[in-house]
Backbone as CSV, one residue per row, in Angstrom:
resi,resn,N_x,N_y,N_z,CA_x,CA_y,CA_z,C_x,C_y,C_z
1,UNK,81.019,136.314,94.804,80.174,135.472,95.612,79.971,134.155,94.850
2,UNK,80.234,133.195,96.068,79.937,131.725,95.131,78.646,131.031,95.477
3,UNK,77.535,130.976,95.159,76.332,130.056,95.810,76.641,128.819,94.698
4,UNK,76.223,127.687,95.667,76.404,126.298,95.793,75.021,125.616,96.217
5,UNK,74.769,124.623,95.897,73.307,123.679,95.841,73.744,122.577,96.115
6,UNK,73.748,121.799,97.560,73.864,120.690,97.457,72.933,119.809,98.318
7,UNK,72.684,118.311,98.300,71.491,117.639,99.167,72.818,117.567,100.625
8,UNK,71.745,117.671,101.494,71.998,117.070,103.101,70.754,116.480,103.597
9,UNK,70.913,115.316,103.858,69.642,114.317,104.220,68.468,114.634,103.215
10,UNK,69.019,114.306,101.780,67.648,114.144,101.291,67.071,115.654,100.780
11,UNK,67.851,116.886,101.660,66.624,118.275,101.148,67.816,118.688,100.421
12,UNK,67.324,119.919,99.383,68.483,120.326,98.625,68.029,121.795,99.324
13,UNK,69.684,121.969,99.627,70.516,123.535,100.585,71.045,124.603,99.366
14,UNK,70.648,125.412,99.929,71.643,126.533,99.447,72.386,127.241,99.935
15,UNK,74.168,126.970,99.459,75.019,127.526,100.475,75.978,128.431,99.893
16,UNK,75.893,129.754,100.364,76.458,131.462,99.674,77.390,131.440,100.357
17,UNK,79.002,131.716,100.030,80.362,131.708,100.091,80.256,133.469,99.413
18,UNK,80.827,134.077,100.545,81.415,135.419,100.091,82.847,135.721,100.557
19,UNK,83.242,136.350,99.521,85.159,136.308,100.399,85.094,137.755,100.402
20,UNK,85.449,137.449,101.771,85.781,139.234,102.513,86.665,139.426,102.355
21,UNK,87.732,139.093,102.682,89.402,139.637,101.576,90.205,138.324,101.269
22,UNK,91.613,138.951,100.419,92.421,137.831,99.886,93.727,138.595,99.517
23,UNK,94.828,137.626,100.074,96.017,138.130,99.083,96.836,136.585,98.343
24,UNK,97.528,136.859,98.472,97.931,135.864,97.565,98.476,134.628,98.701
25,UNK,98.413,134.777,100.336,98.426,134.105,100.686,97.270,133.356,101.491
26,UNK,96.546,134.148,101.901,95.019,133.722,102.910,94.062,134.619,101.738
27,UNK,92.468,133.933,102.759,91.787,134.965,102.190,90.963,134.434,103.446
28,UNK,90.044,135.108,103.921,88.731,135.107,104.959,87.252,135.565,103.810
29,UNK,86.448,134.051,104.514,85.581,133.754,103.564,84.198,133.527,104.556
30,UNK,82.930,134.022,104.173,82.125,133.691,105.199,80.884,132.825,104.516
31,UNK,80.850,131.654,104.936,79.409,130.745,104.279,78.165,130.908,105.183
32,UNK,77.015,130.905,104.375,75.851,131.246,105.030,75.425,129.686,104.232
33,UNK,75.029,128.741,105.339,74.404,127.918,105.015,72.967,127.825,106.204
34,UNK,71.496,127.745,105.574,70.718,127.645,106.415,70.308,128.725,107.189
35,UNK,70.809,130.234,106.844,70.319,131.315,107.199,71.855,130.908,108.766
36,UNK,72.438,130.491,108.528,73.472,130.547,109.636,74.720,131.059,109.076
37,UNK,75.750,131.768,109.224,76.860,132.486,109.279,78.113,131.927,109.763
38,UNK,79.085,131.461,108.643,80.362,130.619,109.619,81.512,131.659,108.818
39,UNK,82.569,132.375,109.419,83.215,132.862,108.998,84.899,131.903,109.188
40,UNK,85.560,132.056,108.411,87.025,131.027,107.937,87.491,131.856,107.419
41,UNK,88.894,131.527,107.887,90.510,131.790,107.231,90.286,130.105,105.712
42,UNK,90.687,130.597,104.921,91.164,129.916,103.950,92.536,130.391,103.206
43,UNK,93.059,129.035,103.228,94.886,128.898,102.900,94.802,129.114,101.136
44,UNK,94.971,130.424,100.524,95.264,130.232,99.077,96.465,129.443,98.448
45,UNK,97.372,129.807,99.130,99.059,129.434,98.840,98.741,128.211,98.037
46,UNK,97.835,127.330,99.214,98.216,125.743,98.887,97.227,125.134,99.266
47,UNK,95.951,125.440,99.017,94.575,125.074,98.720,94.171,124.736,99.547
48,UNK,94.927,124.866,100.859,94.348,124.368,102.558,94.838,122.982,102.642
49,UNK,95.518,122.500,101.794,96.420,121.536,101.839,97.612,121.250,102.887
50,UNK,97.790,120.425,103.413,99.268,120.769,104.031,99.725,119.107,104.661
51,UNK,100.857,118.962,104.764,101.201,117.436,105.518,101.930,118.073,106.679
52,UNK,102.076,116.830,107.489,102.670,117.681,108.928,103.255,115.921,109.368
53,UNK,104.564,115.777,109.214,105.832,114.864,109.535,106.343,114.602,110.509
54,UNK,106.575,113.210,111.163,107.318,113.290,112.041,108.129,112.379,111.977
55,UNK,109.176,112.683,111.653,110.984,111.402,111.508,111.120,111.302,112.726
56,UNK,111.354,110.081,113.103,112.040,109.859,114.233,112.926,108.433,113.858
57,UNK,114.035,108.449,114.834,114.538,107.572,115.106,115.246,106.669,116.413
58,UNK,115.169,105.598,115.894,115.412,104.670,117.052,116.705,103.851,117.275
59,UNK,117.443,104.433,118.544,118.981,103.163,118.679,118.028,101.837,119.355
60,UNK,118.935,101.299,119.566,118.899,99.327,119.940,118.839,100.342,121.861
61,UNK,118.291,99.761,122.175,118.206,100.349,123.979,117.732,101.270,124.600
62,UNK,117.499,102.670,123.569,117.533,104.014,123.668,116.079,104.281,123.650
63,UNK,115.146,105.122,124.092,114.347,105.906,123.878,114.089,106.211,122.649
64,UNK,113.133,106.545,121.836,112.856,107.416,120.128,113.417,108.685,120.537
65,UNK,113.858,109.208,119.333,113.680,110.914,119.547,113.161,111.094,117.710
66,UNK,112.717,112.278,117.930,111.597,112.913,117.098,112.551,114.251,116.607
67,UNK,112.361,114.165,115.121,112.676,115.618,114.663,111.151,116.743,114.281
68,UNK,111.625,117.799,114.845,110.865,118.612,115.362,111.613,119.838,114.180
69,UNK,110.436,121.037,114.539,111.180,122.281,114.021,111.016,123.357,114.952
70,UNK,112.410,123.518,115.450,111.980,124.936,117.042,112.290,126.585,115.426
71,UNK,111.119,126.799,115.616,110.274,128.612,114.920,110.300,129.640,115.754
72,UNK,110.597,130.905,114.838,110.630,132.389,115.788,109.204,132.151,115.010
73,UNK,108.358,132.425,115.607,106.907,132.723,114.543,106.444,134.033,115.565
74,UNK,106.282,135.366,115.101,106.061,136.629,116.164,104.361,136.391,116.212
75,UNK,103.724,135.880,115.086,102.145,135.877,115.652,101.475,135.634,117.030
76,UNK,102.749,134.385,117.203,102.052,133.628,118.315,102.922,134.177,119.488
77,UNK,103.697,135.293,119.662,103.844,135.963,120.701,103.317,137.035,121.124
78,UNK,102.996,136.788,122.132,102.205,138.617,123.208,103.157,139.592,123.126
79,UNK,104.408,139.223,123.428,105.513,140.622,123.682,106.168,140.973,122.313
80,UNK,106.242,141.618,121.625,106.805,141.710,120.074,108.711,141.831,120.585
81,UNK,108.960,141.885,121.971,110.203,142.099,122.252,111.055,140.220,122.429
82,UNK,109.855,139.540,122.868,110.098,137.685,122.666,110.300,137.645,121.467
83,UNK,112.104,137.141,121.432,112.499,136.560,120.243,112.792,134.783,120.280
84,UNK,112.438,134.645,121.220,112.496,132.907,121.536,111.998,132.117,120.431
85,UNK,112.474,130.792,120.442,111.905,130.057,119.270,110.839,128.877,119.929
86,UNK,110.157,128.456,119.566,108.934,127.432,119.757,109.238,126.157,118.934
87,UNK,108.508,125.190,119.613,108.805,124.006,118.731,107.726,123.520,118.375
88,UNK,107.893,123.275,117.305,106.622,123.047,115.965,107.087,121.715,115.279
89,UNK,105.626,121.243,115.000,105.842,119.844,113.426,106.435,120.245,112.342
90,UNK,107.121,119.291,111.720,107.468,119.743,110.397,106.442,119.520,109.382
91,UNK,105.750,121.156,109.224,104.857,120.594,108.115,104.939,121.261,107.051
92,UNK,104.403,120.684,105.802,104.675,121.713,104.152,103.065,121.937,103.552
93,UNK,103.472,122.255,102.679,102.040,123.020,101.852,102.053,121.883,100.754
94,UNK,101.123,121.838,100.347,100.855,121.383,99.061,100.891,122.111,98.055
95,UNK,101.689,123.053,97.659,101.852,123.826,96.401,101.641,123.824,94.855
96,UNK,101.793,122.422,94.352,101.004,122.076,92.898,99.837,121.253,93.065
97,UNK,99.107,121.437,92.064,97.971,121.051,91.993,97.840,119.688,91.919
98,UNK,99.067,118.843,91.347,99.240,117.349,90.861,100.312,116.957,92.271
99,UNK,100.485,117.027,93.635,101.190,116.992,94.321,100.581,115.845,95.076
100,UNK,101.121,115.029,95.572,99.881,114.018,96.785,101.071,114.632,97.330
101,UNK,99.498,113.735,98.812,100.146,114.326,100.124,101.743,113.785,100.705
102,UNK,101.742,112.284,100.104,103.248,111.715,100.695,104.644,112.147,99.623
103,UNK,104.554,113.080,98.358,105.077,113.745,97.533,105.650,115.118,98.252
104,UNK,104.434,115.595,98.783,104.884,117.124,99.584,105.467,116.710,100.572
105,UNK,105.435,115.519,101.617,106.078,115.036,102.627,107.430,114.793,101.925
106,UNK,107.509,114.231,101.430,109.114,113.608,100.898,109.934,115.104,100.699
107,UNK,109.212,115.808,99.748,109.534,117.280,99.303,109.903,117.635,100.533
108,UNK,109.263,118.151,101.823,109.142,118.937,102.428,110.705,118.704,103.877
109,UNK,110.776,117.020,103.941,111.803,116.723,104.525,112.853,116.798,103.812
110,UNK,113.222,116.573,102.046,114.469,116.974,101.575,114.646,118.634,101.954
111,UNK,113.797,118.996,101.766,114.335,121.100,102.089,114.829,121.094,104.160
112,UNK,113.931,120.440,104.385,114.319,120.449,105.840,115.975,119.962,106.218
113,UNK,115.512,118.798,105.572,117.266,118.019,106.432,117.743,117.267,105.145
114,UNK,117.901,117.583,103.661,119.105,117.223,102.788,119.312,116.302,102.250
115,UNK,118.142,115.368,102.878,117.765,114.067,102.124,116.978,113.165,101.565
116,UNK,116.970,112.710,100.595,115.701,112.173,100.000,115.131,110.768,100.293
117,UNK,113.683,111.074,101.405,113.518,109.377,101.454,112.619,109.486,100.716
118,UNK,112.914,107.815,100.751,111.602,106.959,99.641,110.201,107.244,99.587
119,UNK,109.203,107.768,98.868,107.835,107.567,99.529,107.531,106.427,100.108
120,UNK,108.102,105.305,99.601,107.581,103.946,100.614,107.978,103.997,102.236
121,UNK,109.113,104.704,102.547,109.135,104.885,104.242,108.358,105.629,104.506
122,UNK,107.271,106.336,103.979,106.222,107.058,104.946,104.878,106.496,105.314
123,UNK,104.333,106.559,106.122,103.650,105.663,106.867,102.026,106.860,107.158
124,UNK,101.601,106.675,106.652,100.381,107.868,106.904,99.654,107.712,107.927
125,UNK,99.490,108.333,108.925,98.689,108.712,110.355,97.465,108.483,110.148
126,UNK,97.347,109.899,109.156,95.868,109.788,109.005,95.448,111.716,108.758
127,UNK,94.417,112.046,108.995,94.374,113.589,108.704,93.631,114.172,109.444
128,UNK,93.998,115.811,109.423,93.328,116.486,111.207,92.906,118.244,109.752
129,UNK,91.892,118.127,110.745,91.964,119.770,110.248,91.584,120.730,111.230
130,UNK,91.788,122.078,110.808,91.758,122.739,111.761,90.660,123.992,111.998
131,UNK,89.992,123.879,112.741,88.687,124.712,113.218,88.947,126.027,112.878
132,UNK,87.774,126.913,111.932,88.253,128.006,111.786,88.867,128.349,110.858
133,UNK,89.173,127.460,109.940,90.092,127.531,108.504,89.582,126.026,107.808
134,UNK,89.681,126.324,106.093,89.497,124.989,105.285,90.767,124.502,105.245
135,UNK,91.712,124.094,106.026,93.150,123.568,105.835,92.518,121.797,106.176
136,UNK,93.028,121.455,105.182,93.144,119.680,105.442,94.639,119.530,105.750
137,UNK,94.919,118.830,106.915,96.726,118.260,107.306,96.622,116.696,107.325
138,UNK,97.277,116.501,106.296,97.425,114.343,106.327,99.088,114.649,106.927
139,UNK,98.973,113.616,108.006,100.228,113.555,109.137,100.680,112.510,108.429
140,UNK,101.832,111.846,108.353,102.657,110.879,108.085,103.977,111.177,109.673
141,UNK,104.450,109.393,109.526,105.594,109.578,110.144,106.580,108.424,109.482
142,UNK,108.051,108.925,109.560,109.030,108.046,108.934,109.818,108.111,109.788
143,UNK,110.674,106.889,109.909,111.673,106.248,110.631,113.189,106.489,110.004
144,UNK,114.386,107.192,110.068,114.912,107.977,109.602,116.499,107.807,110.167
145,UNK,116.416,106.466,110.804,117.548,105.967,112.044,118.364,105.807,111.114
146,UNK,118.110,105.434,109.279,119.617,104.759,108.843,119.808,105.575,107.551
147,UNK,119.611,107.507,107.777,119.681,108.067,106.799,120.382,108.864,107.216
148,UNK,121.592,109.516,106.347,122.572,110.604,106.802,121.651,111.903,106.684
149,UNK,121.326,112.264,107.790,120.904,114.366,107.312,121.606,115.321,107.183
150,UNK,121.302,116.117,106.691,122.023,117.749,106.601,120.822,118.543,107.439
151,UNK,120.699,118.748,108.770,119.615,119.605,109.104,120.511,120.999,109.005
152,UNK,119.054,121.927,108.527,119.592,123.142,108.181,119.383,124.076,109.445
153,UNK,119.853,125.361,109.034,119.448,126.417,109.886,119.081,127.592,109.514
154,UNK,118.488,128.193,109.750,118.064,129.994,109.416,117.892,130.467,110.634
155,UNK,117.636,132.328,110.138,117.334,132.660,111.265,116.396,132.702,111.970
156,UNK,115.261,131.958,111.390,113.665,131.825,111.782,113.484,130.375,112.277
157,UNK,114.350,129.563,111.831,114.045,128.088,112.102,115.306,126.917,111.987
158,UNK,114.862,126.328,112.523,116.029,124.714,112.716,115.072,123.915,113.032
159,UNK,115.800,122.498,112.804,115.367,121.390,112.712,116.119,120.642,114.160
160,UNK,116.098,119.802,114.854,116.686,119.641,115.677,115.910,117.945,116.136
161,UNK,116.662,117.004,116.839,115.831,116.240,117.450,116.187,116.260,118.856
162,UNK,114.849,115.658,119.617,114.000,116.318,120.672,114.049,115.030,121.316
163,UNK,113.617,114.390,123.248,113.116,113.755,123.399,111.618,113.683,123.606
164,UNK,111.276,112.665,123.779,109.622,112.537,124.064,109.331,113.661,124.887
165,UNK,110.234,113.683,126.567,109.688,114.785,127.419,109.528,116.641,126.591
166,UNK,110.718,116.890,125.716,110.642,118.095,125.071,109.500,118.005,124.157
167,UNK,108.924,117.254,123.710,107.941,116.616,122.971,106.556,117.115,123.725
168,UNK,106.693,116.342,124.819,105.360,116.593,125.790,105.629,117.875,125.927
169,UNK,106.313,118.731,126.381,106.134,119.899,126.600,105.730,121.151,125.966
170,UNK,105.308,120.458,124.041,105.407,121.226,123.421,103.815,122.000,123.227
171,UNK,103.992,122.820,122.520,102.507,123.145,122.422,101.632,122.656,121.278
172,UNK,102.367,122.382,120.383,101.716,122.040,118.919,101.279,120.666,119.164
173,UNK,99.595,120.422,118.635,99.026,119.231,119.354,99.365,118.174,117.912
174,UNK,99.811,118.775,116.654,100.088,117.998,115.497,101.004,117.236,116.532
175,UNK,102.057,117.112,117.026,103.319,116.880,117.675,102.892,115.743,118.454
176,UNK,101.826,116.064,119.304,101.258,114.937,120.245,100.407,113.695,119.403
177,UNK,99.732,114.305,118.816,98.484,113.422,117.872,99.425,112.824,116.940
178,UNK,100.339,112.897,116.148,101.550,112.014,115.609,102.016,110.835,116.642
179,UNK,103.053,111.300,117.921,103.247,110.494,118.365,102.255,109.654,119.489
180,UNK,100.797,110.184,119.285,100.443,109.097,119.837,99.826,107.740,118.887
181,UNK,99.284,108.577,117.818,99.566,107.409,116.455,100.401,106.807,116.257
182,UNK,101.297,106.608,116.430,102.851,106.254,115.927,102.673,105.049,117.285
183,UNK,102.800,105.658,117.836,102.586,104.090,119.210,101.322,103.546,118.947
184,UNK,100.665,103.770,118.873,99.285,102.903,118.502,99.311,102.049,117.660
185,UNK,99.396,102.811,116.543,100.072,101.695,115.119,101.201,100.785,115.303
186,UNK,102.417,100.955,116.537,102.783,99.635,116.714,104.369,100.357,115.945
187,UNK,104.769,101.379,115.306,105.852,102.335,114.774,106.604,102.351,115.672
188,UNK,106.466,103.029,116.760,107.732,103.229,117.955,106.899,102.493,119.398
């Protein structure tokens, strides 16, 4: 059990962190702050860290297209007999402790597709987290039109690029909240 003391407006709180289990990848943790009860998934792997990418590139005339990652992930299926794949952000963990976030991005697109961009082509969004878990996600997006890839494949995942409409259709809102940053900022 961890109790913690900190001011909020001026009064000093006391806030009790108990972890109900853990393995070496999650753990579920419940804080009682204020005689109130919030129970969370917390990311051990990678400290709730994570970046979430979106390369895209652009011809002279053409539409953007977006590299994406279509995932067998079985959690997020009802039928354990659906072997279909889903299309997801490309996102990574923050795994060392001395890692920034546009480091794990760079990292995370050489393992994806084979090549190493610059940290200066990444362009940071900004950061989302997610309800229900201490995961912090800083989004970046890079422009990727004048780099040779190697996208890989397994049997769980590929990399692939997508148009906007496969885009819209997707479910992962990292996917949407990227590219609607990305037009805002004046990127695509």
């Amino acid at each position: 059990m961890l109790i913690q003391l900190f001011v909020r407006k001026g009064v000093l709180r006391l806030q009790k962190v108990v972890e109900l289990f853990k393995n070496k990848k999650i753990g579920v943790k419940e804080m009682v702050v204020d005689n109130k009860s919030y129970t969370y998934v917390s990311e051990v792997w990678h400290d709730g860290n994570l970046v979430s990418i979106l390369p895209y590139k652009i011809e002279e005339g053409k539409q953007p297209v977006f590299l994406a990652s279509w995932e067998y992930y079985p959690p997020h299926k009802s039928d354990e007999r659906d072997k279909s794949f889903e299309l997801y952000s490309i996102t990574g963990g923050m795994e060392k402790n001395d890692e920034t976030p546009v480091f794990t991005a760079k990292r995370t697109l050489l393992e994806k597709i084979g090549c190493e961009i610059p940290e200066k082509d990444f362009t940071m969004l900004g950061t989302s987290k997610i309800k229900m878990s201490d995961v912090d996600i800083v989004m970046f997006a890079v422009d990727i039109s004048n780099y040779d890839l190697e996208l890989k494949k397994t049997d769980t995942e590929y990399a692939e690029f997508i148009t906007i409409g496969q885009l819209v259709k997707s479910k992962d809102t990292l996917l949407h909240a990227m590219v609607a940053l990305s037009v805002n900022m004046g990127l695509i």
